[in-house]
C-alpha positions in Angstrom: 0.0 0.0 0.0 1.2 3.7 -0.4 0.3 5.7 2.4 -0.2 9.3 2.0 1.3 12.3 3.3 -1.0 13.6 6.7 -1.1 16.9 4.6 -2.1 16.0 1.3 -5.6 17.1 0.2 -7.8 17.8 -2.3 -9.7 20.7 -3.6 -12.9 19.9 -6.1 -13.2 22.7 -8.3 -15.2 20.0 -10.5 -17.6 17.3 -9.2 -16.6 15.7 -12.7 -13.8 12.8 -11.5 -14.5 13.4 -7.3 -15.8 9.9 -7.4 -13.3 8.5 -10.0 -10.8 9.8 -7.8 -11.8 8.9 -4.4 -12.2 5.0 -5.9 -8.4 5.3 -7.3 -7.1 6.7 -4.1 -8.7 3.7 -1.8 -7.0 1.2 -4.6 -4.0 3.3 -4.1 -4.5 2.9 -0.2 -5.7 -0.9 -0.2 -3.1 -4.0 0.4 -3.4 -5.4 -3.6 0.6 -5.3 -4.2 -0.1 -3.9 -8.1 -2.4 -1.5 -9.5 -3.3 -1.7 -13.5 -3.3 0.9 -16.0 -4.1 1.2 -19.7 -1.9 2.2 -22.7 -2.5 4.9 -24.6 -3.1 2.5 -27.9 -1.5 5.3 -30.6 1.0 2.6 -31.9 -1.4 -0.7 -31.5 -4.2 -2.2 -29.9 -4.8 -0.4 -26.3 -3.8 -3.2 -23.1 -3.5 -3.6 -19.7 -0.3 -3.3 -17.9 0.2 -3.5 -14.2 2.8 -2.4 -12.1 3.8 -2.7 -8.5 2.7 0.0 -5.9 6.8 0.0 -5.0 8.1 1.0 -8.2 4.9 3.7 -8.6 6.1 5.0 -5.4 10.0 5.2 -6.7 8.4 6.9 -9.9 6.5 9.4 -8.2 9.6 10.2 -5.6 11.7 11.0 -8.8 9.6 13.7 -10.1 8.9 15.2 -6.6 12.6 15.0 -6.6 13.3 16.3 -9.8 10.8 19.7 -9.1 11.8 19.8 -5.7 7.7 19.7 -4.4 7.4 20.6 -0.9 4.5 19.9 1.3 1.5 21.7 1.4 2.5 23.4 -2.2 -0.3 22.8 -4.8 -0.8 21.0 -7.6 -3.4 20.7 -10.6 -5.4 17.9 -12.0 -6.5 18.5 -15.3 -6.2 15.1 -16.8 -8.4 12.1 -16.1 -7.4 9.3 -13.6 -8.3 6.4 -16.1 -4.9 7.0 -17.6 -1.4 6.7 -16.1 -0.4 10.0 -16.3 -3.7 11.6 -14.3 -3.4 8.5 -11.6 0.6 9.9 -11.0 -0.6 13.3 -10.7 -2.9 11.9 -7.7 0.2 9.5 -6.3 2.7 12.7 -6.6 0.5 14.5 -4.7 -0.5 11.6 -2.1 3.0 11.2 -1.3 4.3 15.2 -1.4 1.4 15.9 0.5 0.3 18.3 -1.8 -2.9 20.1 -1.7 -4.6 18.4 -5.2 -6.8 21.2 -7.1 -9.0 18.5 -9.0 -10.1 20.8 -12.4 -12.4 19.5 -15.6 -10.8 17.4 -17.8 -11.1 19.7 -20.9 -9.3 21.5 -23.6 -9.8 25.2 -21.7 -9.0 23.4 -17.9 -6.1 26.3 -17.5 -8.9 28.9 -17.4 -10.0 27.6 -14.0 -7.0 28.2 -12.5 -7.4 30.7 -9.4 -4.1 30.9 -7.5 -1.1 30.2 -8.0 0.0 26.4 -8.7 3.9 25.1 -8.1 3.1 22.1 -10.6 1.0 21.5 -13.7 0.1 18.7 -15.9 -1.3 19.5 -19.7 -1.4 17.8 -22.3 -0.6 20.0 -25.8 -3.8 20.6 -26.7 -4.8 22.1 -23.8 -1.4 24.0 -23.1 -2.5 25.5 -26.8 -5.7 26.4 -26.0 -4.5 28.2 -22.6 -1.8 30.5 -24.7 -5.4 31.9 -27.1 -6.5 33.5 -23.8 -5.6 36.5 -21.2 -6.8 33.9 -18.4 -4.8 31.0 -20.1 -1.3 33.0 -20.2 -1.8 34.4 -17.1 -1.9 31.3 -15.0 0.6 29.7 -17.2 2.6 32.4 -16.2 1.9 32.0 -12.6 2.6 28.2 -12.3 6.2 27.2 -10.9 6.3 24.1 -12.8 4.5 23.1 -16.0 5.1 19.5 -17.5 3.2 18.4 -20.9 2.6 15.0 -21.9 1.3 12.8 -24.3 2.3 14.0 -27.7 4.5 16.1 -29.6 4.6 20.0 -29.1 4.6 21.4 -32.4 7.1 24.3 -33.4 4.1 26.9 -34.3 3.1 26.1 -29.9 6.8 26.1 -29.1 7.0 29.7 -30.7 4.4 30.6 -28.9 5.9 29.8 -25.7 9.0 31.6 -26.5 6.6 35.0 -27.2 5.3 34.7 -24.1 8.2 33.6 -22.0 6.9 30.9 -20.5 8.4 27.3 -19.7 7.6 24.1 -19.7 9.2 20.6 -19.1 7.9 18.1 -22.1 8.0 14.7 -21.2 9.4 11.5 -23.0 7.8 8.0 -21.5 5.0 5.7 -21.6 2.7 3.5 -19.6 5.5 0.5 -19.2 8.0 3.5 -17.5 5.3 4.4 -15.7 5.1 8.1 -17.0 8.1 9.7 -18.1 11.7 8.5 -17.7 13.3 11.9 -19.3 12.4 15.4 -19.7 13.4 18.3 -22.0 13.2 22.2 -21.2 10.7 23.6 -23.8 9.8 27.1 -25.0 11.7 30.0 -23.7 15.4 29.5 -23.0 14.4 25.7 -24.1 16.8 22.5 -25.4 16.5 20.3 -28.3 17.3 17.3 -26.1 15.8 14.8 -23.3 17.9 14.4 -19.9 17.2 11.2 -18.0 15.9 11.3 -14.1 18.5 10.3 -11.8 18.8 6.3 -12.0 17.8 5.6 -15.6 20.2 5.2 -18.1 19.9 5.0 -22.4 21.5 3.2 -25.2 20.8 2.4 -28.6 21.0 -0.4 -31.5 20.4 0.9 -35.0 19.0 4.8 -33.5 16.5 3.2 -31.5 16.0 3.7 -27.6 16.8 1.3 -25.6 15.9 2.5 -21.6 17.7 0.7 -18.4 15.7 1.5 -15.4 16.5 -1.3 -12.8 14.9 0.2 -9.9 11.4 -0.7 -11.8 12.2 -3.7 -13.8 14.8 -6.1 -14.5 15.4 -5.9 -17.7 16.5 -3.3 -20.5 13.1 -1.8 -22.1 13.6 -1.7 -25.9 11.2 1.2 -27.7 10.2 2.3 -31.2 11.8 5.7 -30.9 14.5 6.7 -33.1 17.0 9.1 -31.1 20.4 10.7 -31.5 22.0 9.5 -28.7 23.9 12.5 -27.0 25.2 10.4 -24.0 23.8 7.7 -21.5 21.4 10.3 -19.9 20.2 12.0 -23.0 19.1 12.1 -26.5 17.5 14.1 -29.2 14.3 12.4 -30.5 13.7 11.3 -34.2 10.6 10.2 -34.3 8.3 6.5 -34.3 10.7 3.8 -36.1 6.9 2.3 -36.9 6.1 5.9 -39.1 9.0 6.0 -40.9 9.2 6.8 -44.4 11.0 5.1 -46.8 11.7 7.0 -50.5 14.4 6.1 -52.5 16.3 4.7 -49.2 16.5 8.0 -47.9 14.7 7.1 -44.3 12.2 10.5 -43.0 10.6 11.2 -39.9 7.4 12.4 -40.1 7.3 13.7 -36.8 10.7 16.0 -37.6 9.2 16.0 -41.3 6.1 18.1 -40.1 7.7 20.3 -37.4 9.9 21.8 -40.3 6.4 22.0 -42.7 5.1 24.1 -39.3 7.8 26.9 -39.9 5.9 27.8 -43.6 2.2 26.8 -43.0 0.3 27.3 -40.2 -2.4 24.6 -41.4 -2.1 21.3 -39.3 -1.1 18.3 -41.5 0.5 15.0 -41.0 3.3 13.5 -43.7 2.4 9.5 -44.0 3.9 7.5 -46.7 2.1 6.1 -50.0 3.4 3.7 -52.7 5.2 4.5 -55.5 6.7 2.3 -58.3 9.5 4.5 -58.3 10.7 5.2 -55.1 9.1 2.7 -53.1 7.3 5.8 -51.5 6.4 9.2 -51.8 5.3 11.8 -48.9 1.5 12.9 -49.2 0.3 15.6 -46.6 -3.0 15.1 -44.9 -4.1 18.8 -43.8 -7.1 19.0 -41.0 -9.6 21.3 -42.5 -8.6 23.0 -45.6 -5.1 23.0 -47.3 -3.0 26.4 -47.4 -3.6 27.5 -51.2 -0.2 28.8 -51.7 1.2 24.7 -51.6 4.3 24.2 -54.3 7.6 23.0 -54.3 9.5 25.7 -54.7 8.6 26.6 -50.9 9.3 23.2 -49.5 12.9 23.6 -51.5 13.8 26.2 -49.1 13.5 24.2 -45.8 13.1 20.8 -47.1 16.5 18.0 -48.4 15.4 17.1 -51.6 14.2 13.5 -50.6 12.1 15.3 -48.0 9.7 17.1 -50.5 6.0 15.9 -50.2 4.8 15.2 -53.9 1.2 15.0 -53.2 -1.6 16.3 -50.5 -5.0 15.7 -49.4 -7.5 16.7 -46.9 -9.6 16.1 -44.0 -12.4 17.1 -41.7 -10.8 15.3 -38.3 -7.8 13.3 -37.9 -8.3 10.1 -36.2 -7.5 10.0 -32.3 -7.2 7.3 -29.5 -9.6 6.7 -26.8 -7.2 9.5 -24.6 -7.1 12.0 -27.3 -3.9 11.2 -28.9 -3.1 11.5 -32.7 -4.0 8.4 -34.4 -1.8 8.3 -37.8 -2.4 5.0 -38.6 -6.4 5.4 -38.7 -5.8 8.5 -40.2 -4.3 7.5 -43.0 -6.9 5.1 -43.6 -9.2 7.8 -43.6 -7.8 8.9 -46.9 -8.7 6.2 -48.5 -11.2 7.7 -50.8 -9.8 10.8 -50.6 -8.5 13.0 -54.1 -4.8 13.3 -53.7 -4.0 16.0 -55.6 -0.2 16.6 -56.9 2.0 19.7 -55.7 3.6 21.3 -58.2 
């Protein structure tokens, strides 16, 4: 069992996950050695994976480390306890003995913000929507420590955070590390690369991550992210090996593909690859909504290696998203399927 701090408590600003919340926290409390917790399901099916209460306890100690959280500071809730990384926001807090300010689990949940909080937990989407309002910035501005999860920030949000000088710690794990195992300084005075928490170490075999963290499991956990290895505690990210497109034998990124696309159009799109007698295959842009009309190849020359020029686009409504609001590509893509791909010139 984990037992919590005597001063940790909670304050509902929503009813929305009060009974959620007060069924995790007996779990937390009871004498089952594990608790369980689903994956995200952006690279494959969703499943169940469970982990001890120890090593959730040595997890959450590392980021209370890492942010130095005292007792009786606060922290916000704005994500839901059915995934991993709203149950550690609950644990953190537990074992701090933070006071927990439980918020709606929605895209605008930085609005309702009314004092000052020492450590926050967005996902992009709603760090995005926070930076489109007065309210939004303002309690960005006033929290000590922001860490965003869950997907990618793009370079148009990153800009934005280096406008508004503001912060924030993006984090790299997943459900089997039992949130994040790294973290990277993002937006103002930012870095391009993930350090490791103390006790976790990296190494790779063809670019691709492989994460020793023996205080959690026993053996070397081997992922499908591409990385430049910088050192044994930290890397620069590449991108999903299972994304990867292949044209010519020249290997691209969407992930790095699009962040570069953000610097010219402000549209959202996603790069996936389609088949080509030629090359194997070509990049085609999906764009959410309505393509930028000014799309050519001259303007991707400027940015873009040659291999990395998209050749065709298309476009969609919605993009596809798991059951926690992540970017589904693959689904995505399949969208497409009777879709007009039209050729860029």
């Amino acid at each position: 069992m984990i037992v919590p701090h005597p001063n940790f408590s909670i304050v509902y600003h929503s009813n929305e996950q009060r009974k959620e919340i007060e069924d995790f926290i007996r779990k937390v409390e009871g004498h089952t050695p594990t608790l369980q917790f689903k994956t995200s399901g952006s690279t494959g099916e969703p499943k169940y994976i469970q982990h001890s209460k120890s090593a959730i306890e040595i997890s959450a100690n590392k980021t209370i480390g890492y942010f130095q959280l005292k007792e009786n500071e606060s922290a916000a809730l704005c994500l839901s306890v059915k995934h991993i990384a709203g149950a550690m926001m609950v644990i953190r807090s537990m074992i701090a003995g933070l006071t927990l300010h439980v918020l709606p689990v929605s895209k605008t949940a930085v609005e309702f913000i009314e004092a000052k909080m020492n450590f926050l937990a967005l996902v992009p989407m709603q760090l995005q929507h926070a930076l489109k309002s007065p309210t939004g910035i303002s309690n960005l501005k006033k929290s000590e420590h922001i860490l965003i999860g869950g997907a990618p920030i793009s370079t148009l949000l990153n800009q934005k955070l280096i406008n508004e000088k503001i912060s924030v710690y993006h984090s790299y794990g997943m459900t089997e590390t039992i949130t994040h195992i790294a973290l990277k300084k993002t937006g103002y005075q930012g870095n391009d690369y993930y350090k490791t928490l103390e006790g976790i170490s990296i190494s790779d075999e063809n670019d691709v991550l492989h994460i020793d963290y023996p205080e959690i499991i026993n053996k070397k956990i081997i992922t499908n992210d591409r990385i430049e290895l910088l050192s044994n505690s930290s890397f620069r990210w590449l991108g999903r090996v299972d994304f990867v497109i292949n044209s010519a034998g020249y290997k691209i990124s969407p992930e790095i593909l699009e962040e570069k696309i953000n610097t010219i159009f402000k549209s959202e799109c996603i790069a996936i690859g389609i088949e080509d007698d030629t090359f194997g295959e070509v990049i085609g842009l999906i764009f959410k909504g309505k393509a930028p009309e000014n799309i050519n190849k001259k303007r991707f020359s400027k940015i873009l290696h040659p291999y990395e020029i998209p050749k065709l686009f298309t476009e969609l409504e919605t993009f596809a998203t798991t059951q926690n609001g992540k970017l589904d590509r693959k689904k995505t893509a399949l969208k497409t399927k009777d879709c007009v791909w039209k050729k860029i010139l």
